[in-house]
N, C-alpha and C positions, 0 to 999 in steps of 0.2 A: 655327220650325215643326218638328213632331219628326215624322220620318221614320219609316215604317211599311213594314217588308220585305212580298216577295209572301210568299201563305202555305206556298207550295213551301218556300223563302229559309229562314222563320222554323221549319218543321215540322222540316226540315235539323239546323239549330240545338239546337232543342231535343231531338232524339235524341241529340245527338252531349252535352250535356250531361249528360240521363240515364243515359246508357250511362257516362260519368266517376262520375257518383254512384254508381250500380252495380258497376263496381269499388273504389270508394273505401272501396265500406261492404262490399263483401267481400275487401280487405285488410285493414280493421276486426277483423272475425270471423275471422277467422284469425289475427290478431293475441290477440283476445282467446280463442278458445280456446285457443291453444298457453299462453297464460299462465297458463288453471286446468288445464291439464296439469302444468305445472311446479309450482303450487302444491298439488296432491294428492301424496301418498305413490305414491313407484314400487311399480309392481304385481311379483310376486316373479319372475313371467319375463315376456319380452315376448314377443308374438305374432310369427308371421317374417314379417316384410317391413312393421314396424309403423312409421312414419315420422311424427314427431312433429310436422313442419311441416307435413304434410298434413293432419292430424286436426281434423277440423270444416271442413275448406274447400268450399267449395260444389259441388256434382255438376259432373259434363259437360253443359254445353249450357245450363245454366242458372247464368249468371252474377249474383252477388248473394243466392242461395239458401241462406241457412245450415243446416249438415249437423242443428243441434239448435235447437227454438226457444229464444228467450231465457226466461232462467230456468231448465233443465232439468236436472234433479238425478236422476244416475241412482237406480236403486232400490237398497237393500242384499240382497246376495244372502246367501243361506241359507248355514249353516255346513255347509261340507265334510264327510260321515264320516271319510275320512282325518283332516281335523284332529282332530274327537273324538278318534278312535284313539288318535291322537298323545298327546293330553292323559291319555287315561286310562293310556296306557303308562306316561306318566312319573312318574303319582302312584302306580303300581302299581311302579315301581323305585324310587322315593322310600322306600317300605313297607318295600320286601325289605331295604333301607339298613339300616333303622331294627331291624328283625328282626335283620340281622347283626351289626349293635352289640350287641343286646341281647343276643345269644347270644354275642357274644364278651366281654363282660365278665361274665357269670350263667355259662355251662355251658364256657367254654374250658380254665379254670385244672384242670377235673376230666375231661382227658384227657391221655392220656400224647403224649409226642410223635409218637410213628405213629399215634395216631389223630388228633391235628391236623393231620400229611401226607396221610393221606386226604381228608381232608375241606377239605382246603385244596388237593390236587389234584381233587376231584371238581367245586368251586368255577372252579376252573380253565378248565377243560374247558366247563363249562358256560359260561362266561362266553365263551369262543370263539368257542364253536356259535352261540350266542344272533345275532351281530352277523351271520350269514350267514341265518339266519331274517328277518331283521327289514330289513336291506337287500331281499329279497324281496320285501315289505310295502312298501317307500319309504318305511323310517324312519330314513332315513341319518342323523341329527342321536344318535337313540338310539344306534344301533348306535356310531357314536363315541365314546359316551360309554361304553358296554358295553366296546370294544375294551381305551381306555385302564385301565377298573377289569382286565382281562383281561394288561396290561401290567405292572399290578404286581403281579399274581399270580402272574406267571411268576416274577419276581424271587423274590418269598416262595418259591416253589416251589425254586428256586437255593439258595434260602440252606438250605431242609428238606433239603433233599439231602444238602446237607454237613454238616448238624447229622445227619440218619438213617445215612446211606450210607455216608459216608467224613468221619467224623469226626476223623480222624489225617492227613488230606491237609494240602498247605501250603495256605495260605489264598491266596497270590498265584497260583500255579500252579493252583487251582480256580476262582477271577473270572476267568483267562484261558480257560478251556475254557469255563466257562459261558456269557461273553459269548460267544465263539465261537455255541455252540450259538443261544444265542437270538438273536443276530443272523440267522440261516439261517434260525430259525423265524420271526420276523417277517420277513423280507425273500419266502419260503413263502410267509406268510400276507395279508400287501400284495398280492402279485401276483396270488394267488387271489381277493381280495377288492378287487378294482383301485377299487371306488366307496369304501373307506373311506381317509382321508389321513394318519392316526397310525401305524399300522405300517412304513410304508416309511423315514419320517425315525427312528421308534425303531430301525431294524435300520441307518443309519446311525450312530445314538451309540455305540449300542453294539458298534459295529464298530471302534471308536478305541482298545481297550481290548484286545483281545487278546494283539499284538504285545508292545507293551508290558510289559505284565503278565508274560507269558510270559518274557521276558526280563529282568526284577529276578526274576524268582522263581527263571532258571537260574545267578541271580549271575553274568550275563554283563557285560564289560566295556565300561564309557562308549559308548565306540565302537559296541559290536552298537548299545547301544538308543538310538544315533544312526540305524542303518540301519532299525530295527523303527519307528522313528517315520516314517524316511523312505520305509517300502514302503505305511505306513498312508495317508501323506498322498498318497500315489500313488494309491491306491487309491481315497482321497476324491475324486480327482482326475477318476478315470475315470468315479465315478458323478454329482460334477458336468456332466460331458460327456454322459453318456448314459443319466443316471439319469430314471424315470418322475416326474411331475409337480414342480410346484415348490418345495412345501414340503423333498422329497428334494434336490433341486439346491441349495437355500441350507444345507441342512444339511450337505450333503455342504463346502459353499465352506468355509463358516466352520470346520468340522472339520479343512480340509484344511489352511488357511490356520495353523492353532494348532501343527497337526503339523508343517507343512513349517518353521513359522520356528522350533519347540521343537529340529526337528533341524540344522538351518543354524548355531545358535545353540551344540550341541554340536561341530559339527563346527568353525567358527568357534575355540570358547573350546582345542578339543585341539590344532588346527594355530596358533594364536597361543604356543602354553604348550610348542610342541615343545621338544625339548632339541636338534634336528637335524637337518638337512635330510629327513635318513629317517625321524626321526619324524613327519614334516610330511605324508607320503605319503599316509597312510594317509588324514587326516581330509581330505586334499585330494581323494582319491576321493568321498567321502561328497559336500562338496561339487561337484565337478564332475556327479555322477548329479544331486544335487538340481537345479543348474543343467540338464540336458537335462529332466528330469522338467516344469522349468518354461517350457522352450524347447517342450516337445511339448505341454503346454497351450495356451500362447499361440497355436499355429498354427492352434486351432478356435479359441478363445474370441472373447467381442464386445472391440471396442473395449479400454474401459477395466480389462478383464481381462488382456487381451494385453500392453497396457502395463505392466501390474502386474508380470503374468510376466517380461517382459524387464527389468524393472530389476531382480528377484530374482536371475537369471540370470548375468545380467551382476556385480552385487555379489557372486554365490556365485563365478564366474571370478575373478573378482579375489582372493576370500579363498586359493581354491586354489591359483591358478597363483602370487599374490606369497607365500604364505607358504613356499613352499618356499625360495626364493631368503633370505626376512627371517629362517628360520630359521640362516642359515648366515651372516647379519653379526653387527654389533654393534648393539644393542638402538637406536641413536639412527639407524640407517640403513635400518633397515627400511621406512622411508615411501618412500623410492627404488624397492624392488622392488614397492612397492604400487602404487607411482605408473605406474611401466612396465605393471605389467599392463592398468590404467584407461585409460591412451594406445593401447594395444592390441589394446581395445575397440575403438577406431573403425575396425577392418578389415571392421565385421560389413556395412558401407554397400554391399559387395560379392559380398555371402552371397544367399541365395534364400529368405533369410528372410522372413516378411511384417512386411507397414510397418511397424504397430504396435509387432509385437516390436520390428525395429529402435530405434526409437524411444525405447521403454525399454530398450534394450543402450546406447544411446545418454546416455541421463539417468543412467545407473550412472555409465559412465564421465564424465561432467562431475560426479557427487557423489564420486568419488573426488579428481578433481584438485581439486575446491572444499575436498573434508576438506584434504587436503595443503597446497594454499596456506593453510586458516584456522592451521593451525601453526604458520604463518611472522609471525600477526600481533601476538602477544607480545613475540616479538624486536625486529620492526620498530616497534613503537609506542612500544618502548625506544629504540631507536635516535633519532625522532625525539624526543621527548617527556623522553627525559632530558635534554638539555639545560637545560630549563627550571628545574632545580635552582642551576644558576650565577646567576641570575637574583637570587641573596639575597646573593654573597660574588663580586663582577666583580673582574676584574683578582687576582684572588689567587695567581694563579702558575700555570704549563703543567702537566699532569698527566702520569705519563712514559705511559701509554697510553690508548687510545681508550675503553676500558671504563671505566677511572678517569673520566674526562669524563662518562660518561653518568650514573655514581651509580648505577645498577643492580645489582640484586639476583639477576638470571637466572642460573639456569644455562647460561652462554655454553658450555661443551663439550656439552652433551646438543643443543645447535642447531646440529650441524656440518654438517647433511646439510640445512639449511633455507637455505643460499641457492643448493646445488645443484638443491632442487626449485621454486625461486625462477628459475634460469638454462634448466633444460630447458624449464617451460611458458612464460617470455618467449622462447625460442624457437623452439617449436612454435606459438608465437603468430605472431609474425616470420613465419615459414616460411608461415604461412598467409595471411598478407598479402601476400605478395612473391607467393606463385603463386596465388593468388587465384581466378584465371579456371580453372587446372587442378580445383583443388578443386571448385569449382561442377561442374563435366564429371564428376568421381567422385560427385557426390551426386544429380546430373541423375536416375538410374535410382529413387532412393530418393523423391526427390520425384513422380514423375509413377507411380511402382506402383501397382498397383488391390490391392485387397484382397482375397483369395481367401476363399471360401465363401459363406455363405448374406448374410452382410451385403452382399457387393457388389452392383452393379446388374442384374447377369444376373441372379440369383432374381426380381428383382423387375419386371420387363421393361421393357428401358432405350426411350423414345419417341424424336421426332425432339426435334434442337434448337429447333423451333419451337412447343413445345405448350406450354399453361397454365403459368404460374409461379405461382400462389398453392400456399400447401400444401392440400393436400387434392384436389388435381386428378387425382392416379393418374397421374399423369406425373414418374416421378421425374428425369428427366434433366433436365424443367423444374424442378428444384429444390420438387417435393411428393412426399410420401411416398404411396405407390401403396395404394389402397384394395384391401381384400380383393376379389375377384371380377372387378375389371375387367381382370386378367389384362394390365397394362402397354401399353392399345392406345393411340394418340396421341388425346388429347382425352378423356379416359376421365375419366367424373365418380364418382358416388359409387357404389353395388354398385344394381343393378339396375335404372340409368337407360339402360342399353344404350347408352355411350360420351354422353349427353349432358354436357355441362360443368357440375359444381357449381358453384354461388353466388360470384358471384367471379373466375372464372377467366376469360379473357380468347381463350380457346380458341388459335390460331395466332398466334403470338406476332410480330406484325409488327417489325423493328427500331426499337427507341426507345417500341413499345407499352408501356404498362401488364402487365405478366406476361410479358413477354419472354423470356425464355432470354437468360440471359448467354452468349456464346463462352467454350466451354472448350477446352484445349488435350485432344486427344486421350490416353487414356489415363487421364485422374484420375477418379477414382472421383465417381457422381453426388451425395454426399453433401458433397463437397470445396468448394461451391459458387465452384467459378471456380479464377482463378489465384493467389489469396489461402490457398484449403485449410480457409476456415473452413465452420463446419455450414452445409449446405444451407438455412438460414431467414437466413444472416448473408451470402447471396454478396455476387457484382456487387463495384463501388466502394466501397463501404464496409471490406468486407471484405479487399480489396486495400489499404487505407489504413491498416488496421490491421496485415499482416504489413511486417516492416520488408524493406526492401530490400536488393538483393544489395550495393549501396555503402554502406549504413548497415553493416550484419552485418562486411564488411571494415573499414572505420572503426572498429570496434570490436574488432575483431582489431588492429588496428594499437596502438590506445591502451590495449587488455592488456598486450602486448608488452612498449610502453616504461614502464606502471608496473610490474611483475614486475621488466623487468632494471636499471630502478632501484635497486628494494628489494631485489635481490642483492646489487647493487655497495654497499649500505650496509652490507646486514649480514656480506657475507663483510668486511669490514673490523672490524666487533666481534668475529664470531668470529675475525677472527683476529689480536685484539689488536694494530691496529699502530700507530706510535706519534702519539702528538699532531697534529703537525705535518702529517706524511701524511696523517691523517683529514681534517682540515680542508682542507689543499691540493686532497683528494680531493673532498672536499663541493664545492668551489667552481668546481673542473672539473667537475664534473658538471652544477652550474648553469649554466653557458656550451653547456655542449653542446646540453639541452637549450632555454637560449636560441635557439641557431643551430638549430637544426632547427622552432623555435616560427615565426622569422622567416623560413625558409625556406619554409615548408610555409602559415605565412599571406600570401606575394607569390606562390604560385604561382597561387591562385584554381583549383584543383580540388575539385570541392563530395565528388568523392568521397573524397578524403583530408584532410578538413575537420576528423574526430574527432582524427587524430593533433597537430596545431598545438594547437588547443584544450588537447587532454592534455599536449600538453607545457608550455605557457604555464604549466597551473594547477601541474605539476610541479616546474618551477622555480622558482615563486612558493613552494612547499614547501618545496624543498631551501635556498633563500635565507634562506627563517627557521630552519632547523633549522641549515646552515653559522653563520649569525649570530648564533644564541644558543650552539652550540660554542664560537666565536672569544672569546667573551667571560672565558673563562678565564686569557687572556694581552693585555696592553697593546698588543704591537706586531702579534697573531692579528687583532684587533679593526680596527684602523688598516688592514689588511693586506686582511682580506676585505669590510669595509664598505665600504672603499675601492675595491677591485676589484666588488665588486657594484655599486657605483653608476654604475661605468666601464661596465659589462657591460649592465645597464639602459636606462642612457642611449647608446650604441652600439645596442642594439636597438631601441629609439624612432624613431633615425634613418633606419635601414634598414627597419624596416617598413613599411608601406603606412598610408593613412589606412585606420583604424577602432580598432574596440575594443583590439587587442591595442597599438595603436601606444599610446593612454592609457593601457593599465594599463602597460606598460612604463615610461612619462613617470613614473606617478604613482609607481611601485617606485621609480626615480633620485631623486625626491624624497624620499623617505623615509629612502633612504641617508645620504641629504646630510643630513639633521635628525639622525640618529642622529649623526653624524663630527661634528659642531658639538656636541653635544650630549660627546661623549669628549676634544673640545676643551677644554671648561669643565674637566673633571676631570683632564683632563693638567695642564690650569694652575693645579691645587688650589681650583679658584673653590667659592666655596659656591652652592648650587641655585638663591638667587634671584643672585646675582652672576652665574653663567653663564647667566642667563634675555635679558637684550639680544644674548649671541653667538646663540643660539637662536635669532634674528629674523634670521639673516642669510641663512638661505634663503627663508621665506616676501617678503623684499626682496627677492630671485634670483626667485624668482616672479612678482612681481608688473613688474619689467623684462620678464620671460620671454614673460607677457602682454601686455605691451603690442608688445611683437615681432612675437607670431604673429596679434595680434589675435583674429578669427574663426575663424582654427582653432580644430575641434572637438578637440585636445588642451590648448587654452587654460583650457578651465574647467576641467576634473578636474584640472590642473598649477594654478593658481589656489588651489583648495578646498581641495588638499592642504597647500599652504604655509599657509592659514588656520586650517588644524587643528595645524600647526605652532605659530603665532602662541597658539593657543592653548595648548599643551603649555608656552609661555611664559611666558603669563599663572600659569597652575597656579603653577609654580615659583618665579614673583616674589609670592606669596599672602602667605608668613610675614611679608615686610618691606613695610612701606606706602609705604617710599620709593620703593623699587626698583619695585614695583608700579603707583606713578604714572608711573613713569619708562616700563616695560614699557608701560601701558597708550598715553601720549604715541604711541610708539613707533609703536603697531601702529595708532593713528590716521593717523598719516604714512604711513604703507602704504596705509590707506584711501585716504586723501586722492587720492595718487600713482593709484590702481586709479580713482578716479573720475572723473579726467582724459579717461577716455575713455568717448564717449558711451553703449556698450551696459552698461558699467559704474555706471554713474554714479546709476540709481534706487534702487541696493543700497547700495555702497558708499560716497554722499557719505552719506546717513543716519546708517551705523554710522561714519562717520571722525566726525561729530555729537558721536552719541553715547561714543565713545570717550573724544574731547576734554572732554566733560563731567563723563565717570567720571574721566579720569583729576585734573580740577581737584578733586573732592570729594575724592578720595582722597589728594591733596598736602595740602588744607587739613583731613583729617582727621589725617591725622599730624605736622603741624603743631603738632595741639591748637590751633586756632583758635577762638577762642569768638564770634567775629562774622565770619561768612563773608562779611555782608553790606560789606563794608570790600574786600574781593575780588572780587564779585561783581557789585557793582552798579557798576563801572568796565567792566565785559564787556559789561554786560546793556544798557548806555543805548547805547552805539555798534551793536550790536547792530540793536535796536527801531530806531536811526534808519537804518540800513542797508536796514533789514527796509521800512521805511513809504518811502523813496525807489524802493525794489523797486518796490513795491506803486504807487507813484503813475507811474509808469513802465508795468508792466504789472497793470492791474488783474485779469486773471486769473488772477494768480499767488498761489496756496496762500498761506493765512495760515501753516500750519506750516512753511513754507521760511522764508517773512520774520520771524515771530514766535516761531516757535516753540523754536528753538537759546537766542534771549536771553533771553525767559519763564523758560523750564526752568535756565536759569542761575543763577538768582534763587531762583526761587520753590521750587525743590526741594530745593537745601540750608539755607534758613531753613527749612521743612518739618522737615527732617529734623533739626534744633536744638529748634526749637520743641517738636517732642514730647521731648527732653529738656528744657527748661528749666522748675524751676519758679515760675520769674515768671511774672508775667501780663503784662507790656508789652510782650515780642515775638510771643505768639500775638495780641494784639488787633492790634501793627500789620500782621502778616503777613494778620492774617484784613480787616482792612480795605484790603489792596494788593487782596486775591484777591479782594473783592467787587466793589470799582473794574474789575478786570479784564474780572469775568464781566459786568457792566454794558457794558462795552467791546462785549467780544465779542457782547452779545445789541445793541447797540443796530446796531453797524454789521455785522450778518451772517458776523463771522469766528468760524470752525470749532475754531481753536489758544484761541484766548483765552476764551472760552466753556467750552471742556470741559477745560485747564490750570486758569483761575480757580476754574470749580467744585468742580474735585477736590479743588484743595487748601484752598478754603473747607469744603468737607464734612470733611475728615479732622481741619482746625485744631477746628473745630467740637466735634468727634466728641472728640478731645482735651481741650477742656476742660468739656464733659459727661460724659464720662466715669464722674469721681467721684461727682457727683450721681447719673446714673443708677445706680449700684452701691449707692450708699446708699437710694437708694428699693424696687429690687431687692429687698434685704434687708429692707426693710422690707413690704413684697406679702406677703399670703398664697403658699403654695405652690402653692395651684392658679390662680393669677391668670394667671399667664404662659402657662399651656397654653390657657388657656380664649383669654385676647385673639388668642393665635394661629392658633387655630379660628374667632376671631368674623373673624378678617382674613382667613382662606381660605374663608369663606363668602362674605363680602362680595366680593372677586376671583372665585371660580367666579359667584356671579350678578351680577356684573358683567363677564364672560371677556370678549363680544363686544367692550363696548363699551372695553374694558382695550386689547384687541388692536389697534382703531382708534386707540386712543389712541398704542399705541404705535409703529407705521404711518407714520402724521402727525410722529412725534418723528423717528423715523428719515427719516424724508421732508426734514421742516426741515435738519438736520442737514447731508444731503446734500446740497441748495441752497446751503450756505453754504460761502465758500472758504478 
């Protein structure tokens, strides 16, 4: 029975529905007309207070009312007089164009030159006037255009002059006063004419040129017209800072930016080229002004200006203050006083400088110490890297010095001063990790500064921590940039919703709300977002996640440290030629130390000092190849350090803790031991495959070794290692097939031995299999056996009967365990005869064993005998059609073969589906059987 509300109930209802519809479809409409807002062309100004999500939405008080009915197309309005105006001006200056063409190529040539200055200043003049007339009018577009033809009539006018006036003046000394002048008069006439935008950037260009000019024309020296560049670019400086509109302010940047580096670049090239410390002075002034010039920009400029500035600054300091000092060494020590200056640098953390700048005083000096170390990487990659040259001529005798060893071609004396700059930043690296916590307290005031002027948060009025976090909320301390007019109040939405909260914005920020306010630590600027420092839209966690940590930052000071005073202690040994024996002794102490500190630093489990173990591990895993490719120059070098490295290796294995560094230790001790077997064979004059069975005498240390530790997680990588050994065995035993069967036996017995035990034993007893079965083909191929089967089929029957007792035992036991060893015994090397033989009675009997088989295998369900038989029925097969099909081949047309194998991939695409089932089903069967 269907229930029927009273009609109070249902009247209820149905308003409450109506009134949904009613807003639904005047969210509609407002939808749809802000979309043919968007799709119309923007009108050229907007009306004030004209708000595009408003437009069309329904009146007050009448919900669902749309502001235009549907379909309504405004009307087109009438064309402006002004625009006429407009149109006719321009076809009327278009005219007078055309007019002064004509009259300059018909009536120019038949006046003298003062009557072309006349008439080329009355042009002038006029063309001045005109653009103050006409901005009058609101024909600012004309007038621009008028300005710039007015622009280059001045010039023309410049040049009439000196061609009328002063035709015996010097030419660089008249562009220098010219420009002067016309600079003054355009920058005059900008300001006068503040609506037109060409004059103020021309009275910038041409303000670049004075100085300059002026000074190659008084044949002044290098030097002045280092200073004339650098008062210009000051100057650029100051009208980027406070020059009128913005075309003038990027004119002024880029002019300034040309000048300042044109003059840096002088002063630079005369203090590198001094002949003395006093000749250094001079351009060292040069530079240090430029350096303040860029220090007193920075302190207004935005952001990524200031930074610009300080790294100029900072780089000009450097050239200054170190060139004095590099003038008064020897040419190869000079990067020492460069280097000091750049170290130097880092006092500014304590200046009253702003952030910014800091920052780039900051980047200078890490690009100085970065140039300085890249110096040192020539040397060092000599250092390590020459060794590899012994690699072709071992054991050929001790060289009497360290350099001799390397084979290097360097200028070892011009690198004297590169492991000292190698020794001070490994320890000013050092030093900063040991006081660590001091350092942090010196940079404390650097990190938490505000940024003074108009960017920081006071201009913009900093709200509570609890107000809107989306951007656009006018709350910038909530991490949104502050709308014009809300004047920074808390909850302050868009300009003229009188503090209500834009779209979005979540208004008071409850903890853990949606738009939140992160905690910030007092003092960081509201742009900083949090304690991370990144931009105000990147705060919170994220942005914390992304600055590394005060333990990472030292971690990585630490593991500076010890690669720099590594790579000192290498290379002050090449530079200083010392002899053989030292070097090497030297290399391998080095390797132990940094072992002991690797094993040290990985048992202590402090996550803070995590990067130093790490670096050292990888360290001495470096210096162990570069000591052991040295050593290889001397018999008893090699025996000496391979030997000692493997001591040193396997001693840190034992003292380490479980994990990673304890296996790669294990697996380095193994490698030693394969190398020292390996210089075994060659002591004992063995030829390569002859020493290839001592070569298996670690990977059998191995595989003991494994069975020891069992589950230890140092058991497999000490395992794999030996196995790659085994195979380094294999390789060497290649040339001789005796040896090689021997080798291969060998490394089966090793399987074997490794399969023994249970977690072993899925890998290992397979390949001990397969081993034994290489290695029997490969006896009876060197043998020159012409019937394998006299060998094989004595294996294969004990075998199958072994295999079929298995099997009747456990009937779930794999047919490839029970069959498949004695199959493959058989059946693979008659295969492998068979396709050389050219009789025909061993491929038929082999192809009718392999049919019997695959019958085997399909009648009674086994998975070995089935897909063995078939193979090697398909290939016997395949074998002795062969011929035939080459002969038929030949004889096809040329296009038969493309064509049949387009009819067969048509045939398969409109058969895919039922191909796919088929093969589904194949795969299925397959997997059913054992």
């Amino acid at each position: 029975m269907e229930h029927v509300p009273p009609p109070a109930e249902e009247l209820a209802r149905l308003d409450r529905e109506l009134a949904e519809l009613d807003a639904r479809r005047a969210q509609l409409l407002t939808r749809r007309a802000w979309l043919l807002a968007a799709l119309r062309p923007p009108a050229p100004t907007a009306a004030p207070g004209w708000n595009p999500s408003a437009w069309g939405a329904p009146a007050a008080g009448r919900p669902g009312a749309p502001a235009q009915p549907w379909g309504y197309v405004p009307p087109k309005q009438p064309s402006a007089p002004r625009s006429a105006q407009n149109v006719l001006l321009t076809l009327g200056g278009l005219l007078l164009t055309i007019a002064a063409i004509a009259f300059t190529l018909v009536s120019w040539g038949s006046m003298g030159i003062g009557g072309r200055s006349a008439v080329l200043a009355l042009v002038t003049v006029a063309a001045l006037a005109a653009p103050a007339v006409l901005l009058r009018r609101g024909l600012t577009a004309t007038a621009e255009a008028l300005a710039a033809l007015a622009l280059v009539l001045t010039l023309l006018d410049a040049y009439a002059v000196h061609a009328v006036a002063a035709p015996d003046t010097d030419g660089l000394g008249f562009t220098a006063v010219a420009a002067a002048v016309l600079a003054a008069l355009w920058t005059a006439y900008g300001l006068a004419l503040g609506k037109l935008h060409l004059p103020l950037p021309a009275a910038v260009v041409l303000a670049q040129w004075p100085l300059l000019f002026g000074a190659w024309a008084a044949g002044a020296p290098t030097l002045v017209v280092g200073w004339a560049l650098l008062a210009t670019a000051v100057l650029d400086g100051a009208i980027a800072l406070w020059g009128k509109g913005t075309g003038t302010r990027v004119t002024a940047c880029v002019g300034g930016s040309v000048m300042a580096f044109s003059a840096l670049m002088v002063g630079l090239t005369l203090s590198v080229t001094a002949s003395g410390p006093l000749g250094a002075l001079a351009p060292g002034a040069l530079l240090l002004t430029g350096a303040a010039a860029a220090l007193a920009g920075a302190w207004r400029a935005p952001r990524g200006f200031a930074r610009a500035g300080g790294v100029v600054a900072g780089l000009a300091v450097v050239a200054a203050v170190g060139g004095v000092p590099a003038a008064a060494v020897p040419e190869d020590w000079g990067v020492l006083a460069y280097l000091s200056a750049g170290l130097a640098l880092t006092a500014v953390v304590r200046t009253g400088l702003p952030r910014n700048a800091v920052l780039g005083v900051l980047v200078a000096s890490a690009a100085v110490v970065g140039g300085a170390l890249a110096g040192a990487l020539p040397g060092l990659a000599a250092v390590l890297l020459g060794p590899v040259a012994l690699l072709s001529d071992v054991w050929a005798g001790s060289p009497e010095g360290f350099r001799a060893a390397l084979g290097s071609t360097l200028p070892w004396t011009g690198l004297a001063a590169t492991p000292v700059v190698l020794a001070v930043s490994a320890g000013l690296l050092g030093s900063a990790y040991r006081w660590w916590p001091s350092l942090a307290r010196i940079a404390a005031p650097l990190i938490a500064r505000e940024e003074p002027g108009p960017a920081g948060a006071a201009a913009y009025g900093a709200g509570p921590a609890g107000s809107a976090g989306a951007p656009g909320t006018g709350t910038p301390e909530a991490g949104g940039a502050a709308v014009p007019g809300t004047g920074g109040e808390p909850g302050a939405g868009t300009a003229g919703t009188g503090g209500t909260p834009a779209p979005g914005a979540s208004g008071a920020g409850a903890p853990g709300a949606p738009g939140a306010a992160a905690p910030r630590a007092s003092g960081a600027p509201w742009y900083a977002g949090g304690r991370a420092g990144a931009p105000w839209y990147a705060g919170g966690a994220p942005a914390a996640r992304r600055r590394p940590s005060g333990a990472a930052l030292r971690g990585a000071a630490g593991a500076g440290a010890l690669v720099l005073g590594w790579g000192a202690l290498l290379l002050a040994g090449a530079v200083l030629d010392v002899p053989y024996a030292v070097a090497v002794a030297g290399e391998t102490l080095l390797v132990a130390g940094l072992l002991a500190l690797a094993v040290r630093g990985a048992g202590s489990g402090r996550d803070a000092s995590a990067a130093v173990p790490v670096t050292a591990l990888v360290v001495a895993l470096a210096g162990a190849v570069s000591a052991g490719l040295l050593s290889l120059a001397s018999e008893g070098a090699s025996y000496a350090v391979f030997g000692a490295l493997t001591a040193l290796f396997a001693g840190a294995s034992v003292r380490a803790g479980a994990g990673v560094e304890r296996a790669v230790f294990a697996v380095a001790a193994t490698v030693g031991g394969t190398v020292l077997t390996g210089f075994a064979g060659r002591s004992l004059e063995l030829a390569p495959h002859e020493a290839a069975p001592l070569v298996l005498l670690v990977p059998a240390l191995t595989v003991l070794f494994g069975a020891r530790l069992r589950r230890n997680p140092v058991a497999l990588p000490v395992e794999l290692t030996g196995a790659l050994g085994a195979l380094v065995a294999v390789g060497l035993a290649v040339p001789d097939a005796p040896f090689l069967a021997l080798v291969l036996a060998l490394c089966g017995v090793l399987a074997a031995g490794a399969a023994v035990r249970p977690e072993r034993r899925p890998v290992a007893g397979y390949l001990a299999a397969a081993l034994f079965v290489l290695a029997t083909w490969v006896r009876l191929a060197a043998s020159e056996v012409s019937f394998p089967e006299a060998y094989t089929l004595p294996v294969t029957v004990p075998a199958l009967v072994v295999g079929f007792l298995r099997r009747r035992r456990d009937p779930e036991a794999s047919s490839w365990t029970a069959y498949g060893p004695g199959l493959a015994a058989t059946l693979l090397p008659s295969l492998a005869v068979a396709w050389t033989d050219p009789d025909w009675q061993r491929p038929l009997l082999l192809g009718v064993a392999a049919l019997a088989v695959t019958l085997l295998g399909a009648r009674h369900r086994l998975q070995a005998l089935l897909l063995l038989g078939g193979a090697v029925l398909a290939l016997d097969g395949l074998h002795e059609l062969a011929p035939y099909v080459v002969q038929v081949a030949g004889a096809l047309p040329r296009w038969l073969p493309p064509a049949l194998a387009g009819l067969l991939l048509l045939v398969v695409g409109a058969t895919y589906e039922q191909r796919l089932r088929d093969a589904r089903r194949l795969k299925d069967a397959l997997g059913r059987m054992r």
